[in-house]
N, C-alpha and C positions, 0 to 999 in steps of 0.2 A: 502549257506546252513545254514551258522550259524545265517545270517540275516531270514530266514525262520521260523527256531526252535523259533527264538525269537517273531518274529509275533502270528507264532502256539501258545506261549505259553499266549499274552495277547488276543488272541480272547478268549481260554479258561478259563480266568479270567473274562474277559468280560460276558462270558456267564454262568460262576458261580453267576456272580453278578447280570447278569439280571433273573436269576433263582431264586435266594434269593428272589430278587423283587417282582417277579409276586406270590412268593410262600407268600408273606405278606400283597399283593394289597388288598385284603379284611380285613375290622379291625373287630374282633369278641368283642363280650359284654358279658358283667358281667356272665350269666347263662353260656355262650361255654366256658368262665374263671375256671368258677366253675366248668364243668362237666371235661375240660383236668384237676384239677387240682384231681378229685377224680378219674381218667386213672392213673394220676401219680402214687398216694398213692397204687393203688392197684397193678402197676408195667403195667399196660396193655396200649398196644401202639394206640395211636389214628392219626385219617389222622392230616393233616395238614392244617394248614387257605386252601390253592390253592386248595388242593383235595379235600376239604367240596365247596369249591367255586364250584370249577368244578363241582360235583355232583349235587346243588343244580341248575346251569345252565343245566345240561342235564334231569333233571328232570319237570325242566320250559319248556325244549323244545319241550321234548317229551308228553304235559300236563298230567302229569302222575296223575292217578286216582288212583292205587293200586301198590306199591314198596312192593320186599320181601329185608330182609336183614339177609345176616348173618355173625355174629358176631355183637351182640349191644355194646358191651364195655358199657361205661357211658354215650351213647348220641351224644355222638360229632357229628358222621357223622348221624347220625337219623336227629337232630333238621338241617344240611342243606338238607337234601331230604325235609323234610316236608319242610319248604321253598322255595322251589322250588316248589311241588306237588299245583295241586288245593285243593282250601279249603276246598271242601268233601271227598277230597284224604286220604285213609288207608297207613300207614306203617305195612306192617307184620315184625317183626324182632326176631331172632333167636338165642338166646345165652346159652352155657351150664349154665352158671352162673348166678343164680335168684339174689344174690345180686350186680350185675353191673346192672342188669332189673332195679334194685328199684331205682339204681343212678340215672339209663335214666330216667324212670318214672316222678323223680325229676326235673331234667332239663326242659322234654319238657314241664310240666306243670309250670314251671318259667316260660321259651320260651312264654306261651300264648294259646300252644295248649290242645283244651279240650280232654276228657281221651276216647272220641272214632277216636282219631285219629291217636292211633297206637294199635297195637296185639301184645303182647308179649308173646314170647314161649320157653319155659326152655326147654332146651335138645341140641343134636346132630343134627346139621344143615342136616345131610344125611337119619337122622328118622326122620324128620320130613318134611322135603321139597316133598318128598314123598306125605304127606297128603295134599298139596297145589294143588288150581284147575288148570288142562291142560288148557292156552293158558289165564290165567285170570291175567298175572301182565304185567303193561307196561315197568317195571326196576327193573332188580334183582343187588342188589349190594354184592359184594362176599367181606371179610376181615375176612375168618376163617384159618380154616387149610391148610397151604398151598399142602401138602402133600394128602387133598382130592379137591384138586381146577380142576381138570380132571374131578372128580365126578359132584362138583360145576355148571363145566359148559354145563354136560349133561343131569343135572336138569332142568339148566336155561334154558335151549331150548325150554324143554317142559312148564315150565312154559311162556315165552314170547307169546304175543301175535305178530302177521306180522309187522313188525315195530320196537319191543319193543328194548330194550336195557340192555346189561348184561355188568360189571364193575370189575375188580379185581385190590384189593390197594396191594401195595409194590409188586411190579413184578421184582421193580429192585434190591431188595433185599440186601439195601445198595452196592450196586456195583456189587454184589458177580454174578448175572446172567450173568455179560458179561466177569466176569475174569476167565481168561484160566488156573488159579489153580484149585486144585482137591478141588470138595464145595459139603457138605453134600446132602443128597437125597430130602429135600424142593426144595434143589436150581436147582439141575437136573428136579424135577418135573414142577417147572415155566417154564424153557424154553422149555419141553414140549410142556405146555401151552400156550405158545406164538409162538413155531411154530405150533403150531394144531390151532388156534384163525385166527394165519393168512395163512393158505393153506385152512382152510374153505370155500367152496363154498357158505355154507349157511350163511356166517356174510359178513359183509363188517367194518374194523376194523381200531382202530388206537390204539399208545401207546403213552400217552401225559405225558410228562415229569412237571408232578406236583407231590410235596412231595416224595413220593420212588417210584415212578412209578405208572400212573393208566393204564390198559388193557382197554380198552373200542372197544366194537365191535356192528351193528347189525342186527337185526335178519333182514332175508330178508322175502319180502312179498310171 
């Protein structure tokens, strides 16, 4: 038994370590520098290298023409969608706060992208998601409140197109969604979330362990 405990414990490390890894496989440049480093200042949390990675590969896959996003923070996760998107691809993105808009703004025009390649929208992701066309985004990526992420994902519906794909960052909520202590009403609301994502008939879903957890699910045809 105690030879066991001991194994259990270096696969765990092991697999700490190959998590680090994957989570730094991509090297980001001067502008993703500059845009985490105006997240920092302003205290607002952004994905991580692997979940911009990730993002920017499910965005490539699914050749996404038009992404909604909400929560812009300062770009981070914007400039990997648009990377990924084709090069007449829209981001719509959606953040209460016009001065994280201007960060991003900044960024993706460092980044190279010209300024009709993203929409930005001040306000309440749940006023405004509303106004977006039924069945016109190929990828809606969720990183607002988690407390309206149920809402989130019965926007997303409506907005995907048969095929399309809907995203939720930090699911895991630095640990808190799997630990059997008493966790604030965010952390009840995720696991919600992630058992309603996956008893859905109509997504077909996975949860990839990049940065604090991404939710990814999709839409069936």
């Amino acid at each position: 038994m105690r030879q066991l405990r001991g194994q259990e414990r270096v696969i765990t490390a092991n697999r700490q370590t190959s998590w680090a890894f994957a989570d730094a496989y991509v090297a980001e440049d001067d502008t993703l520098r500059w845009a985490r480093d105006r997240a920092r200042d302003a205290g607002v949390p952004s994905v991580s290298p692997g979940t911009g990675a990730a993002l920017r590969l499910l965005a490539g896959t699914a050749d996404a023409k038009a992404v909604a996003e909400i929560g812009t923070g300062t770009g981070v996760s914007g400039i990997y969608l648009l990377h990924g998107m084709r090069p007449d691809g829209v981001l719509t993105t959606v953040d209460l706060e016009p001065e994280r808009q201007g960060f991003a703004k900044q960024a993706f025009r460092s980044a190279g992208f010209a300024g009709n390649r993203a929409r930005f929208i001040p306000g309440r992701a749940l006023d405004v998601l509303p106004r977006l066309a039924d069945g016109g985004y190929d990828l809606v990526f969720c990183d607002g409140d988690r407390l309206e992420s149920l809402d989130y994902l019965a926007e997303s519906l409506r907005l995907l197109r048969p095929g399309g794909l809907v995203c939720f960052e930090g699911v895991f909520a630095d640990g808190r969604t799997v630990d059997s202590a008493a966790q604030p009403a965010e952390v009840l609301r995720l696991r919600e979330l992630l058992r309603t994502v996956r008893e859905s008939t109509e997504l077909v879903s996975s949860l990839v362990p990049v940065g604090d957890g991404l939710l990814c699910a999709v839409r069936r045809g």
